[in-house]
C-alpha positions in Angstrom: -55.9 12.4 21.7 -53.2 14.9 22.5 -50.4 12.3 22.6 -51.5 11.1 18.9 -51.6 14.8 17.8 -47.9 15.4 19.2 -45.8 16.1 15.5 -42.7 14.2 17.2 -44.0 10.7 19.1 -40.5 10.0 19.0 -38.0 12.9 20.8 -34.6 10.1 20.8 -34.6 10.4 16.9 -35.4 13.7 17.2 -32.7 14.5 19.8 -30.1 12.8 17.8 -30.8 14.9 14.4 -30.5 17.8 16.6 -26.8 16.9 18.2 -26.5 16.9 14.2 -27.8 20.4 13.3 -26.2 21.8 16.3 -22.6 20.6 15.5 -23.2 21.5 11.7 -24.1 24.7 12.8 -20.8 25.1 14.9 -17.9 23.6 11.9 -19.7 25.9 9.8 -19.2 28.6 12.2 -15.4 27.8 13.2 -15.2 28.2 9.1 -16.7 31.1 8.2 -16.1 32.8 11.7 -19.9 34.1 11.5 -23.1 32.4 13.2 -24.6 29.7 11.3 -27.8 28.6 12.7 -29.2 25.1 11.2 -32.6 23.9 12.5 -33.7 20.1 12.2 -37.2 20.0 11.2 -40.1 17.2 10.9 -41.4 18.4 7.7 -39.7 18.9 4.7 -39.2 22.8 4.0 -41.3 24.2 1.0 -38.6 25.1 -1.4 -36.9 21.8 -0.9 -36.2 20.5 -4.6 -37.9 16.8 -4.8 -35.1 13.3 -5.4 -33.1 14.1 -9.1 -30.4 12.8 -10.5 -27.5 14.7 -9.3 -28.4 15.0 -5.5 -25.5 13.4 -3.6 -25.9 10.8 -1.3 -23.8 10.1 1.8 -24.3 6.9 4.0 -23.4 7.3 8.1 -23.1 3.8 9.6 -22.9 4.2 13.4 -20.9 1.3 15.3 -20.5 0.9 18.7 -23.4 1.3 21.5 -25.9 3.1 18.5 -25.7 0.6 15.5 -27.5 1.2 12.5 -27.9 3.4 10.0 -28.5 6.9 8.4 -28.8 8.6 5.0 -28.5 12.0 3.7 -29.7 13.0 0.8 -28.3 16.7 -0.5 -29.4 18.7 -3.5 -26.6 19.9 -6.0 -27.0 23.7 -4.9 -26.6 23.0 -1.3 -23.4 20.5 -2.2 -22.0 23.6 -4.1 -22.7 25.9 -1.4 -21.5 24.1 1.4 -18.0 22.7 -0.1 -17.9 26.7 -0.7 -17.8 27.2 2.2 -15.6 24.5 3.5 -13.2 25.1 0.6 -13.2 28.6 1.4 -14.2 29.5 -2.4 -16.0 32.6 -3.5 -19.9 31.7 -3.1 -21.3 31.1 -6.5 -24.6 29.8 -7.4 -23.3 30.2 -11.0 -20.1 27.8 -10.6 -20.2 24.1 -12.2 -20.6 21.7 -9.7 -17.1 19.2 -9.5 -15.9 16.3 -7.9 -13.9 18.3 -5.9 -17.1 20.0 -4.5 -18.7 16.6 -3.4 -15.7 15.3 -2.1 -15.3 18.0 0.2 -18.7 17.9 1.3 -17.7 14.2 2.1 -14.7 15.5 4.4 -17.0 18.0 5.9 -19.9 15.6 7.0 -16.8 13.7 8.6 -15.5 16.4 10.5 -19.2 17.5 11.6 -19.5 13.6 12.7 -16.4 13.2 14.6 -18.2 16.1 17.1 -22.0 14.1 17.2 -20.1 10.8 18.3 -18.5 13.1 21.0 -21.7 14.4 21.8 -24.1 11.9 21.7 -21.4 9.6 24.2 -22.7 11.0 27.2 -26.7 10.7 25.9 -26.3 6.7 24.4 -22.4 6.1 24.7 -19.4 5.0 23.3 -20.1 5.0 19.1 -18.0 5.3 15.9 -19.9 7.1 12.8 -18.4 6.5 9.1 -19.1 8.5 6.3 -19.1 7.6 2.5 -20.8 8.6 -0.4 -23.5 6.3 -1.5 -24.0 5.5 -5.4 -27.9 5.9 -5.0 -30.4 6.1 -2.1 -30.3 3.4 0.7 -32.2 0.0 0.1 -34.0 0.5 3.2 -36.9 2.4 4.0 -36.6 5.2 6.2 -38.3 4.4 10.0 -38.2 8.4 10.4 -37.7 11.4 8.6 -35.8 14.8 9.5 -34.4 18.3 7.3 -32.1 19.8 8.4 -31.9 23.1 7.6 -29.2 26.0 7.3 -28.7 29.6 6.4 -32.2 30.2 6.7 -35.3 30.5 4.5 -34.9 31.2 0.6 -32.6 31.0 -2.2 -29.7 31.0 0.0 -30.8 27.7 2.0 -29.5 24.8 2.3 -31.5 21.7 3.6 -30.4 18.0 3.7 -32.8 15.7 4.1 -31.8 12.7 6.9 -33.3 9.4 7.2 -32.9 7.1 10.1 -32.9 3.3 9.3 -35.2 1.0 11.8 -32.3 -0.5 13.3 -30.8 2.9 14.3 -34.5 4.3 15.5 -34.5 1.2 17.9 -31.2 1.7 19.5 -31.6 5.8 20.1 -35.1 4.4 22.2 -33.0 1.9 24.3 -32.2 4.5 27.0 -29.0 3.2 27.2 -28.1 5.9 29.6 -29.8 4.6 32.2 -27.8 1.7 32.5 -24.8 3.3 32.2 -25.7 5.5 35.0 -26.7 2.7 37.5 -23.1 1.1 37.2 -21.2 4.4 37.4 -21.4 4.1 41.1 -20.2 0.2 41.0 -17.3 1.3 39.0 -16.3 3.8 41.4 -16.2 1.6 44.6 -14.7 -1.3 43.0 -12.0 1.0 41.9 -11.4 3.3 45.4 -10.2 -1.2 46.3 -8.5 -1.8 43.6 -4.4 -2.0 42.7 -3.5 1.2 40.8 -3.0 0.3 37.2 0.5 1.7 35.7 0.0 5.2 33.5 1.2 3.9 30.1 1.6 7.7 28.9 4.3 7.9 31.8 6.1 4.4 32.0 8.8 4.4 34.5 11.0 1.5 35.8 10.0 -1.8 34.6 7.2 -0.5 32.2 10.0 2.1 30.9 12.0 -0.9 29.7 9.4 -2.3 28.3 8.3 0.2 25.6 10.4 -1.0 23.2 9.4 -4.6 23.0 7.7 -5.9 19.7 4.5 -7.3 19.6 2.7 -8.8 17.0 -0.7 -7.4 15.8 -4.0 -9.2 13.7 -6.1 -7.2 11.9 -9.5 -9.1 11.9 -12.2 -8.5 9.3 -14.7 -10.7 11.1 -15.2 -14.5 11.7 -17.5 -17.5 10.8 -18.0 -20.8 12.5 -17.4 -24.1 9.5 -18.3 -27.2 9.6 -15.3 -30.0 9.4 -16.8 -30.8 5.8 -17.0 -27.3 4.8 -13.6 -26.7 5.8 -12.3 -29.8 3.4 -14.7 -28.8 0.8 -12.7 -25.8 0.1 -11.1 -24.8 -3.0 -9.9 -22.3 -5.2 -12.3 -19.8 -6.2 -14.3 -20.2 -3.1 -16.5 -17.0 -1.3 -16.7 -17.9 2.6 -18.9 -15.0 4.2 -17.8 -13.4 7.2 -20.2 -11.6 9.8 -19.5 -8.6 9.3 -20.7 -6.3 6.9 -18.3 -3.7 4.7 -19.3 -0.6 6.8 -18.4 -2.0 10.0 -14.9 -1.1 11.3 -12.1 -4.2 11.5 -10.4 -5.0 14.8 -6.9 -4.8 15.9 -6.0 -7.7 17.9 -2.6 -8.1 20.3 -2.3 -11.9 21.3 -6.3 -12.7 20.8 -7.7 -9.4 22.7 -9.0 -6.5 21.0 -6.8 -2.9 20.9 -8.4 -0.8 18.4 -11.1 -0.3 15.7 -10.7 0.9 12.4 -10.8 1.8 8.3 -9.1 -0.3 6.2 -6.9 2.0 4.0 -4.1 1.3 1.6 -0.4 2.2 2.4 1.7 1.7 -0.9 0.3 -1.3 -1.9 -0.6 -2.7 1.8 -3.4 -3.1 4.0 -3.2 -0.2 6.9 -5.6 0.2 10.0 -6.8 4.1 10.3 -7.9 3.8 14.1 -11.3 5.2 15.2 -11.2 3.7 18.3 -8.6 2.3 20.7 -9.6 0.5 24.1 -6.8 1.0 26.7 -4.7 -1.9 27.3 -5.3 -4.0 30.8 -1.8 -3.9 32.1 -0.6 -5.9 34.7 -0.8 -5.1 38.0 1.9 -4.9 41.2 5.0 -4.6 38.6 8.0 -3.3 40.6 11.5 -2.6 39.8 13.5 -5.1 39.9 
């Protein structure tokens, strides 16, 4: 009876929208130079405005060893007072709300998610969070629901109201942690026997002459397996489906292995890679000079 009356059955979930409160809490700090506590909170705060028109949605797709998915959904007068505050504008309840404002709400979420990957590595590991604007709310229902709420109670609050989609839920239970910690000690013994691996950010003799060498790089969207008939089958004006989805990051591949993760961007009028992640190469070992 007391585990069934316990308001969070879940603490993972609830951990992670906390990593997210507490490093919202600290940009907005570094910004303002003033404390700026933000709470994450199972039920939604009394004052919070119900779903209209102009709330702003932002998607965060998380990729990497958390995968899934998770919304925010944030009221006009909290977008207007936070890109206040990241913009360093005059606070204004008063002011018309502008693209500007939600796109540097946009930039903010991204800055405050670049520190919740870094913190939530050593909890569930290695993961990559992107953040866009969403045109309406998410197609999938919610597994749990958090507020997070800043600059305390009243009209000067702001709340944001999270969602976590089933498929991220599931992978903040898997305790990936555990496993990481169990082959932490393997890793350490198989390296105090292994050949010290040349420091790439200090190249000297062989590896110093190597620097300069060309290689050639494939970006890769993702991948499909045809059949021989399918393959002859195609023709102009053909779709052929990848498995990937849009909000997953491409790969960067030298000679078939993958180097780096990434946004797709444009670069006057070409494809570019913004890297969000970059796996050390596995260089060869006992080079000598020579």
């Amino acid at each position: 009876m007391m585990e069934a009356a316990t308001p969070a059955p879940n603490p993972q979930p609830g951990e992670y929208v906390r990593i997210w409160a507490d490093n919202f809490s600290q940009v907005i700090a570094q910004i303002t130079g003033a404390a700026a506590p933000c709470l994450a909170q199972l039920e939604m705060p009394a004052d919070f405005a119900s779903t209209g028109e102009e709330d702003l949605w932002a998607l965060i797709t998380s990729s990497g060893a958390l995968r899934g998915e998770m919304s925010l959904r944030v009221p006009p007068a909290t977008v207007l007072h936070l890109a206040q505050i990241f913009m360093s504008e005059p606070v204004s309840a008063e002011a018309p709300l502008t693209a500007d404002h939600r796109d540097a709400l946009i930039e903010l979420l991204r800055q405050v998610g670049g520190l919740v990957s870094t913190a939530a590595k050593a909890r569930w590991g290695e993961n990559q969070l992107r953040v866009e604007v969403a045109p309406a709310a998410p197609s999938w229902p919610p597994a749990e629901m958090f507020w997070l709420q800043a600059g305390g109670e009243g009209p000067s609050s702001m709340v944001l109201e999270v969602g976590l989609s089933a498929a991220l839920v599931a992978e903040l239970r898997a305790e990936k942690v555990e496993v990481a910690k169990t082959e932490a000690p393997k890793t350490e013994t198989a390296s105090s026997h292994s050949i010290p691996v040349p420091d790439s950010t200090a190249p000297t003799g062989a590896m110093d002459r190597l620097m300069d060498v060309q290689l050639g790089v494939t970006m890769r969207f993702g991948g499909r397996r045809l059949l021989l008939r399918e393959v002859l089958d195609l023709t102009p004006g053909a779709v052929v489906e990848l498995d990937r989805r849009v909000q997953e990051p491409v790969e960067l591949l030298l000679d078939g292995k993958l180097v780096a993760r990434g946004e797709v961007v444009v670069i006057d009028g070409s494809y570019g890679l913004r890297v969000t992640d970059a796996s050390p190469l596995a260089l060869p070992t006992g080079t000598h000079d020579g």
